[in-house]
C-alpha positions in Angstrom: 0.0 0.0 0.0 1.6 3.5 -0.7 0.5 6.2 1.4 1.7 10.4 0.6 2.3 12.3 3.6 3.0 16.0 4.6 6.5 15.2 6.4 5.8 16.4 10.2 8.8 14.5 11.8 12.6 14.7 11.9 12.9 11.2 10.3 10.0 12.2 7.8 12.5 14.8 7.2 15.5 13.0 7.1 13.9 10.5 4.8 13.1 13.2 2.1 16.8 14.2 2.3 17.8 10.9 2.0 15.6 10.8 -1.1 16.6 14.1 -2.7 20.4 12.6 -2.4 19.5 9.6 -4.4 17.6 12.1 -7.1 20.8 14.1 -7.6 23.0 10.8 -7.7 20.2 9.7 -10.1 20.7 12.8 -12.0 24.6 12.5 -12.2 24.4 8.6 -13.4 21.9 9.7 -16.9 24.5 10.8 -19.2 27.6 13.5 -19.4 25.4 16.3 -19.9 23.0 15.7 -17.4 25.8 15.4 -15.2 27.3 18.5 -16.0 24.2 20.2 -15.5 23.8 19.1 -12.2 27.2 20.0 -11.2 26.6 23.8 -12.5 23.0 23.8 -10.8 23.9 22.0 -7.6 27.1 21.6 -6.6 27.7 19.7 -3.6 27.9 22.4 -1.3 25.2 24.3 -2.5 22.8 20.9 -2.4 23.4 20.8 0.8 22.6 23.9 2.3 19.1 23.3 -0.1 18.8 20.1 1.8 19.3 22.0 5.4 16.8 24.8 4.6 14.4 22.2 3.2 11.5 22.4 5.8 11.6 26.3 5.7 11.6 26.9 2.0 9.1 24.1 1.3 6.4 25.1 3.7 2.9 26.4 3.3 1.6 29.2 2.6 4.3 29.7 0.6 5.5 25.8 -0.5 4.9 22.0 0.8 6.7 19.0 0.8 5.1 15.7 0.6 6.7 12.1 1.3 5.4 8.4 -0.3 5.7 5.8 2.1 5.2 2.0 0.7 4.4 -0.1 3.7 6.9 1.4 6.0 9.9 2.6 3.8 9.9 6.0 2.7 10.4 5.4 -1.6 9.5 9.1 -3.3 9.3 12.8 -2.9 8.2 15.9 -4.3 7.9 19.6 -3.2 7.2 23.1 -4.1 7.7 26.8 -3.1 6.7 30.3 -4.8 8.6 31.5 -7.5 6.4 34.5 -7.9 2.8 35.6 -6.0 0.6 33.0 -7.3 2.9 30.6 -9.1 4.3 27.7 -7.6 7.6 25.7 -8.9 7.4 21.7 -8.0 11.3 20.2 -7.7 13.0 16.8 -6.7 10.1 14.6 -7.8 11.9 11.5 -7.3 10.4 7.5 -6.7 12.8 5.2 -5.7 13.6 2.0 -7.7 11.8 -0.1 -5.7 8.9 1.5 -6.1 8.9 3.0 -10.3 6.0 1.6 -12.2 3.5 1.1 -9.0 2.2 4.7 -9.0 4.7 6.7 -6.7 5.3 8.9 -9.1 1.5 10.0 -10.6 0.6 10.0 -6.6 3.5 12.0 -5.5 2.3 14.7 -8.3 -1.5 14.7 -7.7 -1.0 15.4 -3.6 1.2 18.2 -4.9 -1.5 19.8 -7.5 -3.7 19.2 -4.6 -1.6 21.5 -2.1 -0.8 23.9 -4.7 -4.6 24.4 -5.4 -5.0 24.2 -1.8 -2.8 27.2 -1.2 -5.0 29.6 -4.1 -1.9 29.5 -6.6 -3.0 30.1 -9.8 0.1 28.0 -12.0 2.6 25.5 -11.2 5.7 25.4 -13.2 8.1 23.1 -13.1 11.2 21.5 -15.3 12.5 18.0 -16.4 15.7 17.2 -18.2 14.8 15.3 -21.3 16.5 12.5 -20.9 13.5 12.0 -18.2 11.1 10.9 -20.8 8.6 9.1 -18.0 8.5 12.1 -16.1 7.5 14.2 -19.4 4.7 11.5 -20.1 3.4 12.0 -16.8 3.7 15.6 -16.4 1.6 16.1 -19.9 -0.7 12.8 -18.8 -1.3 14.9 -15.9 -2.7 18.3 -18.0 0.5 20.2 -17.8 1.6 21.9 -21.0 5.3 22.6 -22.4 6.6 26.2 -22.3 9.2 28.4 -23.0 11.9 28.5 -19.9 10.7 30.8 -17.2 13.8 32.0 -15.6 17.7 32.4 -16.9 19.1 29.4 -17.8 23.0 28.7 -17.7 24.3 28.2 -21.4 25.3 24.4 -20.3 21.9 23.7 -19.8 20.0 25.1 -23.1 18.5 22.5 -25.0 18.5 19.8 -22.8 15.7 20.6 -20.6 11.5 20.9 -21.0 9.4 23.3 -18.9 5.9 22.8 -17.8 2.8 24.5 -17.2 -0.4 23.8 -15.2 -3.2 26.6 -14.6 -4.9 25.6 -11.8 -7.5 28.7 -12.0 -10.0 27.0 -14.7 -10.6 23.8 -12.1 -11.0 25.4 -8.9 -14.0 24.6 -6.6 -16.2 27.5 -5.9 
């Protein structure tokens, strides 16, 4: 059974960490670009200060964080924070090995959409390398829609990765 939680805990905490590690190392292990991309976006250092701040920038009102637990082992993650009033940026969607092709990853994103809405943002955006090509199916599956890149992009990384879109304003409850 998977369940998607709001992380309230230190080790629901931890275990998102954990998980973002394994996104990045994921990241580094796709091909030379990727890997250079990931090195110029997050270095080391910088990921881990990101990984510190993680329950203050990924908060609501202004973000959430949300962990997927298969029977008792954390195995995916996802968050989001404001980019600008009213638009929300998702990051580190990441399921585990164990646990690709059961779901995680569809689930992860729907609880996310579902707190974004929550919170009265009007857009998500977000960004995949596109290498990813599972994660682009199930971002467009999911009603997103490609777009141009909303904010500067380092040279290195031109090309070689696909925004998304989602307005959540024309399926909000009244």
């Amino acid at each position: 059974m998977l369940n998607i939680i709001e992380p309230r805990t230190p080790d629901h905490f931890d275990a998102v960490r954990r998980l973002c590690w394994e996104y990045r190392d994921f990241l580094l292990m796709l091909d030379e670009r990727s890997r250079s991309i990931v090195r110029t976006f997050y270095p080391r250092e910088k990921y881990a200060r990101l990984m510190t701040a993680i329950e203050a920038e990924h908060s609501p009102p202004n973000g959430g964080t949300c962990l997927a637990i298969k029977g008792d082992q954390p195995v995916g993650c996802g968050m989001f924070h404001t980019i600008e009033p009213g638009v929300a940026e998702i990051k580190r969607v990441f399921v585990a090995d164990t646990a690709r092709g059961t779901g995680a990853g569809f689930a992860i994103m729907q609880y996310l959409i579902k707190q974004c809405r929550d919170l009265g943002f009007d857009y998500i955006r977000m960004d995949t390398g596109k290498p990813l090509e599972a994660a682009t199916r199930l971002y467009l599956s999911m009603g997103f829609r490609l777009r141009d890149a909303y904010s500067e992009i380092p040279e290195i990384a031109d090309g070689h990765l696909l925004f998304f879109e989602m307005d959540l304003r024309s399926n909000r409850p009244d």
